[in-house]
Structures are given as C-alpha cells and as structure tokens.
C-alpha positions as CSV (number, residue, x, y, z in Angstrom):
1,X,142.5,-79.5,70.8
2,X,146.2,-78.8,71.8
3,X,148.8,-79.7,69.2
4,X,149.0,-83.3,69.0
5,X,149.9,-86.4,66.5
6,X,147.8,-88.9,68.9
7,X,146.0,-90.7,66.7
8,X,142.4,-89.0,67.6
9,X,143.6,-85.7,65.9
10,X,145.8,-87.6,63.0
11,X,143.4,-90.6,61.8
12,X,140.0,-88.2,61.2
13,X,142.3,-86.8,58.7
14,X,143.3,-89.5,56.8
15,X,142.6,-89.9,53.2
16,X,144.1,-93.2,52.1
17,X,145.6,-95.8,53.1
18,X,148.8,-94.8,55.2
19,X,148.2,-94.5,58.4
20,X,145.2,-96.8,59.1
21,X,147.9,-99.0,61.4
22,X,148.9,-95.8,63.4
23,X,152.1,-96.1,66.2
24,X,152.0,-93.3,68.7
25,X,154.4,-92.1,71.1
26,X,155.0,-89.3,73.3
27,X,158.8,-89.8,73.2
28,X,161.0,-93.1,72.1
29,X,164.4,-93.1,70.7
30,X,163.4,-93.3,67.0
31,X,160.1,-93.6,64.9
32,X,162.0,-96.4,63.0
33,X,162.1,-98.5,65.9
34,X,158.3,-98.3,66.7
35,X,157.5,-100.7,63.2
36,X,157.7,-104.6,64.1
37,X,158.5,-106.9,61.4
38,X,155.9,-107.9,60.7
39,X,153.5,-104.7,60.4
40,X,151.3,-104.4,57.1
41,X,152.5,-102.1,54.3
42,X,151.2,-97.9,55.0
43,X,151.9,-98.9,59.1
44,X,153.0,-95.4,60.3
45,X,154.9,-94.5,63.7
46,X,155.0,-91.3,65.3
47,X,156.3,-89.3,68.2
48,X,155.9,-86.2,69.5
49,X,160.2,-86.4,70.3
50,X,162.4,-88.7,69.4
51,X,165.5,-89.0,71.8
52,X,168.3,-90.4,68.6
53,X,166.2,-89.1,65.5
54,X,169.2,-89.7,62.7
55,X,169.7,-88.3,59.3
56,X,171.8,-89.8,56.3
57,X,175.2,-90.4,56.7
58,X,174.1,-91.1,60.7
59,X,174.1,-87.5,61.4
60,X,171.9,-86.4,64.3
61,X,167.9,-84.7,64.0
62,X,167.0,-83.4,66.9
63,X,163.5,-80.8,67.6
64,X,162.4,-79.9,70.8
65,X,158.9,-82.2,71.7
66,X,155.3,-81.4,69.3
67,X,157.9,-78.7,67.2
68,X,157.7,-81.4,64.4
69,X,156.1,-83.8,62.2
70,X,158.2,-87.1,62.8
71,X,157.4,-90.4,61.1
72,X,158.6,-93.4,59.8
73,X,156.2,-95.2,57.2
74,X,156.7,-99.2,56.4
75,X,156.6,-99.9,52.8
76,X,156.9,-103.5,50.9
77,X,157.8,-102.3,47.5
78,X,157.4,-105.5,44.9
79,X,160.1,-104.0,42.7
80,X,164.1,-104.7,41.8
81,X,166.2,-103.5,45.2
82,X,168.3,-101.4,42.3
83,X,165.2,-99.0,42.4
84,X,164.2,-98.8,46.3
85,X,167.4,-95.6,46.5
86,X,164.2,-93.8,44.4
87,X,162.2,-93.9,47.0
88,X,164.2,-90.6,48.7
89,X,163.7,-87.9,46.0
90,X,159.9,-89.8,46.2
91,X,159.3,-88.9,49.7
92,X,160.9,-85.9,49.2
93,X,158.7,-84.6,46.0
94,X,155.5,-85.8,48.0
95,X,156.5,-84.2,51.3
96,X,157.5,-80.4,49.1
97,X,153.9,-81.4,47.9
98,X,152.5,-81.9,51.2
99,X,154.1,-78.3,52.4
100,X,152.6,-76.6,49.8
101,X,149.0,-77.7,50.1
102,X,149.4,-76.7,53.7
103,X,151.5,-73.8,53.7
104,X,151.2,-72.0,50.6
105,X,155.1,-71.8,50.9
106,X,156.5,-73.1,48.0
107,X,159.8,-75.7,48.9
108,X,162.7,-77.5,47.0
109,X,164.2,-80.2,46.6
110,X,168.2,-81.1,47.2
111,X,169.0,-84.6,46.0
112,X,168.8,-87.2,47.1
113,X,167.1,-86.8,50.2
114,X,166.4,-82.8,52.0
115,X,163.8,-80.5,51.1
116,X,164.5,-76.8,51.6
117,X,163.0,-73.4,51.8
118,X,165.0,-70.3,50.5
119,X,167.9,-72.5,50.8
120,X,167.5,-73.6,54.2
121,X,166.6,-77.1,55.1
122,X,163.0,-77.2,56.6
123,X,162.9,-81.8,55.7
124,X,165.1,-84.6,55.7
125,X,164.0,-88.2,54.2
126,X,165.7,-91.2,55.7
127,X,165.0,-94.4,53.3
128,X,166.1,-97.6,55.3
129,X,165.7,-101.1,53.5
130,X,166.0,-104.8,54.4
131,X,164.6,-108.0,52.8
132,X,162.0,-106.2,50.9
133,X,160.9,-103.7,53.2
134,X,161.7,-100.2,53.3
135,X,161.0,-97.9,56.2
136,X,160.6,-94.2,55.3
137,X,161.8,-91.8,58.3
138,X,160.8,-88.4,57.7
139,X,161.0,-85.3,60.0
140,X,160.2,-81.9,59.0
141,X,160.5,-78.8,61.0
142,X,157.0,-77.1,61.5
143,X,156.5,-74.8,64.7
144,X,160.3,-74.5,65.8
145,X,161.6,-70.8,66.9
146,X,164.7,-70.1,65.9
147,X,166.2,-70.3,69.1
148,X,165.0,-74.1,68.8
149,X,167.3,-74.8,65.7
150,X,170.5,-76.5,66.1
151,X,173.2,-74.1,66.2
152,X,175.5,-76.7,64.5
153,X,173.6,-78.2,61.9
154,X,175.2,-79.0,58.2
155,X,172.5,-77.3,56.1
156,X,171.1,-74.8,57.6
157,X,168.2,-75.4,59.2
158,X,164.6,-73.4,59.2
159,X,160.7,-74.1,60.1
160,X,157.4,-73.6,58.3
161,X,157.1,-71.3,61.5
162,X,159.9,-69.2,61.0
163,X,159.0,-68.9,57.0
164,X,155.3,-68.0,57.5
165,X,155.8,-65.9,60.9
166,X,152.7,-68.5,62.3
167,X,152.5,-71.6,63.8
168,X,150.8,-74.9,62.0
169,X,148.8,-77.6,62.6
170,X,150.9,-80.9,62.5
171,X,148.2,-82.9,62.5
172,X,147.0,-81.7,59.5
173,X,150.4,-81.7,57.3
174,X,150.9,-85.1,58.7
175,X,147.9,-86.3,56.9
176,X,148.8,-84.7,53.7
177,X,152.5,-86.2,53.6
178,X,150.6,-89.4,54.2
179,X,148.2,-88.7,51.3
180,X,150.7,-87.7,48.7
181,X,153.6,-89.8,49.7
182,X,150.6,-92.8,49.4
183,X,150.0,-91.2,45.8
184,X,153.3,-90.5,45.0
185,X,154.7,-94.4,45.7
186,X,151.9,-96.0,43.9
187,X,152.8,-93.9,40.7
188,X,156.3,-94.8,41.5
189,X,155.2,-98.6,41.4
190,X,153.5,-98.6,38.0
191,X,155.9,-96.8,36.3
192,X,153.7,-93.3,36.5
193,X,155.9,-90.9,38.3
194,X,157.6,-87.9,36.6
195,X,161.6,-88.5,36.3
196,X,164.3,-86.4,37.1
C-alpha cells in the first residue's frame, strides 16, 4: 500500500483506544479544526497536509503532503485546569517513546513542548484547552529530505529520514504515538507518571 494515514492503513494498527473515532483528510487547514465539540474523548484527526499547521507561540509548521505524521487528539481530562499545561512534556515523552519503538533512534525532549534528535527538532506538541477539553496537535517530521525543511525555522529542524538515511512507515508510528500517548495520559490521570 502507498504511504498513507487513511484510516484502512492506520486503524488495523491500533492498539487502544485512541483512534477508534478516526478524522481523515487529504489536506484541510489544521487537524485541530477537524474535532467537533462534541466528539468522544481518544477522537483523532489527521491529514496528509495541513495548509496553517501552527506551533506554540502561533509560529508556522509546514511539511510538504504524506512527509509527516499530523494529528490532533481530543482529550476530556477530569482533573484541576492548573495541571492540563502537563499535558505537553506528556505528549512529548510518549511521542520520544513512540520514535524509539519505531526507529531505534533514540530522541529528546526540550521543555515544554519539542522533541529533538542530535539537537535538531524532528516534533512539536501543541496543547490547546477550553471548557474541559484539551486538543493535542502533534506533527512530527518523518520522510522529509532536507531540501523539504524550512529554511527559516527557529529550532532547527530534521526528519526520522534524514537521521536513519530511510524512509518510514507513518502509518505505523502513528499507531504507536497513539498507543503510548493513550498509556502515557492515563498514568498522568491516576497520579502514575514519572515527574520531572
């Protein structure tokens, strides 16, 4: 099958949860926007592009189309808004997680919110929360060239592809964010997950 997020090459993957509401797009402006009000908690949107990805601070994410893993995951944490800012570095630990399973490459984490390889920013988490929902944006450079990076990015940027000199399958580290950022948020919620 060619590279795709559809949900026939994502949900046979799945391992929890996340993901068994699954929004699909070939290109919209933002995964954030595909999630109604409504949706059930684990609801997932993807795209293949997004046309006005953003990253904190409202800066710009931009990948060329199926270069990426791009998602935004709905969460309805039942917990003190003082602690939803946690739920950054707990994206971000679950998707360094994720990379490794898949990768073998092993990735850090910059508080609150990037995850980087040799230095060079390979994921950014976006946490967005209103009236006890949160949505998690996350995009994370996988078969980019380096041609295909931004030029004038803040951190500089790199790809699982440029790290491991191969391509990967999206589909398949898409799965495994979903499964340790599903593992990773319910140790957050009963008190469970490792500090600092």
């Amino acid at each position: 099958m060619a590279d795709s997020l559809a949900p026939d090459a994502v949900k046979p993957l799945l391992r929890g949860r996340f993901g068994r509401a699954y929004r699909y797009a070939e290109s919209c402006p933002s995964t954030q926007r595909l999630l109604e009000e409504e949706d059930a908690e684990g609801t997932v949107a993807v795209a293949e592009e997004q046309t006005e990805g953003r990253g904190r601070l409202g800066r710009s994410w931009h990948a060329p189309a199926r270069s990426s893993v791009l998602v935004s995951i709905l969460l309805r944490p039942p917990v003190d808004s003082a602690r939803l800012p946690e739920l950054s570095l707990v994206a971000g630990r679950a998707v360094a997680e994720a990379i490794r399973e898949v990768t073998g490459i092993e990735p850090a984490i910059k508080f609150p919110n990037d995850v980087l390889i040799g230095g060079r920013k390979v994921s950014g988490i976006l946490a967005e929360s209103s009236e006890g929902r949160v949505v998690l944006g996350i995009g994370v450079n996988v078969n980019q060239t380096e041609d295909q990076l931004p030029a004038d990015a803040r951190a500089e940027p790199t790809s699982l592809r440029i790290e491991a000199g191969f391509a990967f399958d999206r589909a398949q580290l898409l799965a495994a964010i979903l499964a340790r950022l599903e593992q990773a948020y319910d140790a957050w919620l009963t008190g469970n997950a490792a500090s600092g």
